[in-house]
C-alpha positions in Angstrom: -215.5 10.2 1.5 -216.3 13.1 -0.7 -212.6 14.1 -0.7 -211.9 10.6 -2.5 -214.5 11.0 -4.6 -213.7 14.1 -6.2 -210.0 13.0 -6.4 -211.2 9.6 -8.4 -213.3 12.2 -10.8 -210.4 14.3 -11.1 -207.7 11.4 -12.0 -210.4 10.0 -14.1 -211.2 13.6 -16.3 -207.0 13.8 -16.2 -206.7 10.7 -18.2 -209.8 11.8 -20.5 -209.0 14.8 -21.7 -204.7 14.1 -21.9 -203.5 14.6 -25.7 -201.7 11.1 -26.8 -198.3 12.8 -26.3 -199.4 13.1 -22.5 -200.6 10.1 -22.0 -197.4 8.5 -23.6 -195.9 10.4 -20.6 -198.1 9.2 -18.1 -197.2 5.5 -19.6 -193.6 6.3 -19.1 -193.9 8.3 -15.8 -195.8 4.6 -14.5 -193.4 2.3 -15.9 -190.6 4.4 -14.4 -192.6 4.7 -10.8 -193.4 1.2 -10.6 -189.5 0.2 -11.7 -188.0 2.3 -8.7 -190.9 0.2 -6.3 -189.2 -2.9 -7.8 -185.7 -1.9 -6.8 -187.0 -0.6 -2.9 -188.5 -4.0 -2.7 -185.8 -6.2 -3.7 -183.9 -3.7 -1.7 -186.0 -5.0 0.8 -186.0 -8.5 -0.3 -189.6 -8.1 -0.8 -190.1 -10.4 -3.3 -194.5 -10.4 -3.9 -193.7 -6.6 -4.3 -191.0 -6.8 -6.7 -192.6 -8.9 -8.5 -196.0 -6.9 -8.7 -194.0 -3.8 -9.6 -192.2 -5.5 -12.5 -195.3 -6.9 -13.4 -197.2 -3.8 -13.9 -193.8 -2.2 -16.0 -194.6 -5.5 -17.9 -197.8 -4.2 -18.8 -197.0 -0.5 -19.5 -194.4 -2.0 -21.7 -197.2 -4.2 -23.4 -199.8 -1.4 -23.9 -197.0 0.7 -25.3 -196.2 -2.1 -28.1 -200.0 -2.7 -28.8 -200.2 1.3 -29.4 -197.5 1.7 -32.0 -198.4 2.8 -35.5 -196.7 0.7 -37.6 -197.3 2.5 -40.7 -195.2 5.7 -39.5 -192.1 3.9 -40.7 -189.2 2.2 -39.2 -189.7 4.3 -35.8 -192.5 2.3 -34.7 -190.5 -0.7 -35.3 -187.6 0.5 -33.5 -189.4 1.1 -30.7 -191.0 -2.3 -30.9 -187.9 -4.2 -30.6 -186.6 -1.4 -27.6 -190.3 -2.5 -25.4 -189.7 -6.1 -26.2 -186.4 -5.5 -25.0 -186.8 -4.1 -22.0 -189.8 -7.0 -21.0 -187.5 -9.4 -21.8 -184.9 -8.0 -19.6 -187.5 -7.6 -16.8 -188.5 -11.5 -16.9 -185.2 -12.3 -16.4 -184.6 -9.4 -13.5 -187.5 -11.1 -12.2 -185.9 -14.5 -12.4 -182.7 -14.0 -11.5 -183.8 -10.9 -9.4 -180.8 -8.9 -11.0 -181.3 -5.1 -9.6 -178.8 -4.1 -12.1 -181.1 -5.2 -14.8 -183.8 -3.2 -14.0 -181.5 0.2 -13.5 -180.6 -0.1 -16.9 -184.5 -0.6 -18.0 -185.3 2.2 -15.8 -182.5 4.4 -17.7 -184.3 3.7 -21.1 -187.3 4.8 -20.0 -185.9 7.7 -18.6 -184.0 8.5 -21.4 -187.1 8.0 -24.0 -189.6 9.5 -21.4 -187.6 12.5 -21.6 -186.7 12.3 -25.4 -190.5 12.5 -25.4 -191.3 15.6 -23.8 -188.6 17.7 -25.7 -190.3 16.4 -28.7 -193.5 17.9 -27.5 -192.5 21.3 -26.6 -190.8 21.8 -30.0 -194.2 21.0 -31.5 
């Protein structure tokens, strides 16, 4: 019990005290975790799982959009339309349960996760 504990205070003080570039990472790391579950369950033809997985790539996707800073210029819109996107292309994944769908939204999110993170350690 106390070992649970202290990882729960740990995760918790993790996400406190993470700068906004790392939590942007953590966002990304989630949504890229949680789209690899989706493919092992339809892999599985686990459908409740795929869908839960999706689902919570769904809401990654939705926090990221709600955190955008629109006045930074046309970036933040860019990246608007790329997260709507990729949701869109996960509710029909889910749908049509089309793994190839969500390999390319896991590719994008690799491919900005990692954009990311050179971007920080140049600053």
């Amino acid at each position: 019990m106390y070992q649970n504990n202290a990882y729960n205070a740990y995760q918790n003080n993790k996400f406190e005290t993470a700068s906004k570039g790392d939590l942007l990472l953590m966002l990304y790391d989630g949504a890229i975790k949680f789209l690899k579950f989706s493919i092992i369950a339809m892999d599985d033809n686990d459908i409740e799982n795929t869908n839960k997985n999706l689902i919570k790539v769904q809401d990654i996707l939705n926090e990221l959009m709600s955190t955008l800073n629109f006045d930074a210029g046309k970036v933040a819109k860019n990246l608007y339309s790329l997260y709507e996107y990729m949701n869109h292309e996960l509710i029909q994944a889910n749908i049509k349960k089309d793994k190839e769908k969500i390999k390319m939204v896991k590719e994008m999110m690799e491919d900005l996760r990692n954009t990311w993170a050179k971007a920080m350690n140049k600053a």
